[in-house]
C-alpha positions, -999 to 999 in steps of 0.1 A, spaced: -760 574 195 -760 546 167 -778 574 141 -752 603 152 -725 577 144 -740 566 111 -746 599 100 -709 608 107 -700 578 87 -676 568 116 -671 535 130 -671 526 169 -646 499 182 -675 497 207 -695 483 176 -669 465 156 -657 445 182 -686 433 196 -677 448 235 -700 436 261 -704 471 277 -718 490 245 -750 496 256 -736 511 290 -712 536 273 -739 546 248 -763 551 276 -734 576 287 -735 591 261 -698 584 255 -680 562 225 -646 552 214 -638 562 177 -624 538 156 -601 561 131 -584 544 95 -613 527 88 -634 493 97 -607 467 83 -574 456 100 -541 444 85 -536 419 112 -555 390 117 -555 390 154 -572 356 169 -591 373 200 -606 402 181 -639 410 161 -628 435 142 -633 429 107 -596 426 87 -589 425 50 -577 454 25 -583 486 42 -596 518 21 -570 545 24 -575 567 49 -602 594 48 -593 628 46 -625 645 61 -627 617 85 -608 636 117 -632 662 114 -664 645 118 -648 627 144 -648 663 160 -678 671 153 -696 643 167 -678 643 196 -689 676 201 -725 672 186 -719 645 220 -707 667 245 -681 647 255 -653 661 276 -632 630 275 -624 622 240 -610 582 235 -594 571 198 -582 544 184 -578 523 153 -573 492 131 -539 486 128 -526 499 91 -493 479 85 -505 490 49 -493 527 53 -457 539 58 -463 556 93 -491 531 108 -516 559 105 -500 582 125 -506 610 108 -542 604 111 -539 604 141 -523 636 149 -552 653 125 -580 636 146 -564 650 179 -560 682 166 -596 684 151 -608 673 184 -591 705 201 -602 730 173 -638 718 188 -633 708 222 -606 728 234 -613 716 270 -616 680 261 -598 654 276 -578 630 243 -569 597 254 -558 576 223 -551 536 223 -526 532 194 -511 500 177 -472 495 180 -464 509 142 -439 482 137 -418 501 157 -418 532 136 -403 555 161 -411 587 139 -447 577 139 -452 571 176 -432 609 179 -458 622 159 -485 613 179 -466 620 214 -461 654 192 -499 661 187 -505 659 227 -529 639 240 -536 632 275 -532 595 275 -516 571 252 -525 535 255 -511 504 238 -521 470 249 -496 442 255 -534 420 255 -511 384 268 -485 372 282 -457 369 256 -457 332 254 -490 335 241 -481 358 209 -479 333 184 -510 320 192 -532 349 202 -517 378 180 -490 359 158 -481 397 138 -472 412 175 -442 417 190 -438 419 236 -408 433 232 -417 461 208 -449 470 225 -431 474 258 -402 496 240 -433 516 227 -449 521 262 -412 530 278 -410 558 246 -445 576 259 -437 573 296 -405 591 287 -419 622 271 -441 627 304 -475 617 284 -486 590 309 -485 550 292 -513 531 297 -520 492 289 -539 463 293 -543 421 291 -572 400 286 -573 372 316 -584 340 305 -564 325 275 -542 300 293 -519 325 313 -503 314 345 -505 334 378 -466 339 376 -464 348 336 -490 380 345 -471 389 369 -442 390 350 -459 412 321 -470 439 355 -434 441 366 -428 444 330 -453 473 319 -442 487 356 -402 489 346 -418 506 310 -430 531 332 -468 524 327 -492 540 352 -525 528 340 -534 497 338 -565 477 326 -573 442 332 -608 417 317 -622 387 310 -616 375 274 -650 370 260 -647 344 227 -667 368 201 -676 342 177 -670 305 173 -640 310 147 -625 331 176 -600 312 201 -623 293 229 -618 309 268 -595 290 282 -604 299 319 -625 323 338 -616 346 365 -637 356 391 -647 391 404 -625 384 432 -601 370 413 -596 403 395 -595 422 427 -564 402 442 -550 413 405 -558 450 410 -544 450 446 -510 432 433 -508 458 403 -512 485 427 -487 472 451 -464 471 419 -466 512 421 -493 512 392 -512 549 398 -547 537 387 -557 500 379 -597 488 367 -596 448 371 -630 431 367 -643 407 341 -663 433 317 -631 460 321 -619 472 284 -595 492 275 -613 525 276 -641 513 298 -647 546 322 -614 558 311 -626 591 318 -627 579 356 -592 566 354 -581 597 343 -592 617 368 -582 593 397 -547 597 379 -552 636 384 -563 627 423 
């Protein structure tokens, strides 16, 4: 897996932000692209991924994206990307290319893509709802009293009028939170009945794992059962399809999720 990526010169968010369940999904034989590059405009305080002035984007990039995932087999196809407050649509574009170059190959594939909130471009976000993918996922990652801490260059509100935009063109909205930064009980239950009212149907929920000292320290730990009171409350919300445990990530089995949505 780790040559077929290198030799695609395409980056992993697997790899780049240090996720505890790489060795799992590689076993699988399945990855999550990381389109737009290895560097992120933001500066996010819970996440590895390098950040810094990004390279523009790669034209030929989409295609090996394709071409690996096929050279993989995969029939369930996950994207995402550093977030590009550096281009005018937020790498959207991109994007919509990668999708498409992942149908040209894979027309049977399954495209699940976890996008960034494009500063509330609303042309952008239409022109990936506009490229079709099964999923679209955008992470609210806290509760919104926690923004300025965790991820100071987010906005709750925006992210939550990006979810309600996807749920209304029929592409079902999926997102997640991290557990574990100095939440309370009753502020992640407020961001549930929030994603809920959005119309989200999937819903992801993990421990944060501090990456590296410079990262913000865990605040608290939840246990497995802990998670699994969360996952019953979030389904009792009228979520379709919820995966709550410490090591869950945002495309961690998504595949699986997808098909108990289907069920």
């Amino acid at each position: 897996m780790q040559a077929l990526i290198a030799a695609g010169r395409l980056h992993t968010v697997c790899q780049e932000a240090r996720c505890p369940n790489l060795w799992e999904c590689y076993a699988r034989n399945t990855a999550t692209f990381l389109i737009l590059g290895d560097r992120c405009t933001r500066d996010c305080r819970f996440c590895a991924v390098g950040h810094g002035a990004p390279a523009p984007p790669d034209p030929g990039e989409p295609d090996r994206v394709a071409r690996a995932a096929a050279e993989m087999g995969l029939a369930y196809v996950v994207l995402t990307s550093v977030t590009r407050d550096d281009l005018a649509d937020g790498g959207a574009a991109h994007f919509a290319a990668t999708i498409a170059a992942v149908r040209r190959r894979l027309p049977r594939a399954r495209v699940e893509v976890l996008i960034p909130d494009f500063q509330g471009n609303l042309e952008a976000l239409a022109a990936v709802i506009a490229a079709g993918p099964d999923v679209i996922n955008h992470n609210v990652e806290t509760v919104p009293r926690l923004y300025p801490r965790v991820r100071p260059q987010a906005d709750y509100r925006r992210s939550l009028q990006l979810l309600a935009r996807v749920a209304a063109s029929g592409i079902p909205a999926k997102s997640g939170l991290m557990l574990g930064l100095g939440e309370d009980e009753g502020e992640v239950c407020t961001v549930l009945e929030d994603l809920r009212a959005a119309g989200c149907r999937i819903l992801t929920l993990g421990q944060y794992l501090q990456p590296t000292p410079a990262h913000l320290p865990v605040v608290s730990w939840v246990t497995p059962e802990g998670f699994e009171a969360w996952r019953r409350r979030a389904l009792a919300l009228g979520f379709d399809e919820v995966a709550a445990a410490p090591l869950v990530r945002s495309s961690y089995h998504a595949d699986e999720c997808f098909q108990a949505l289907e069920r």
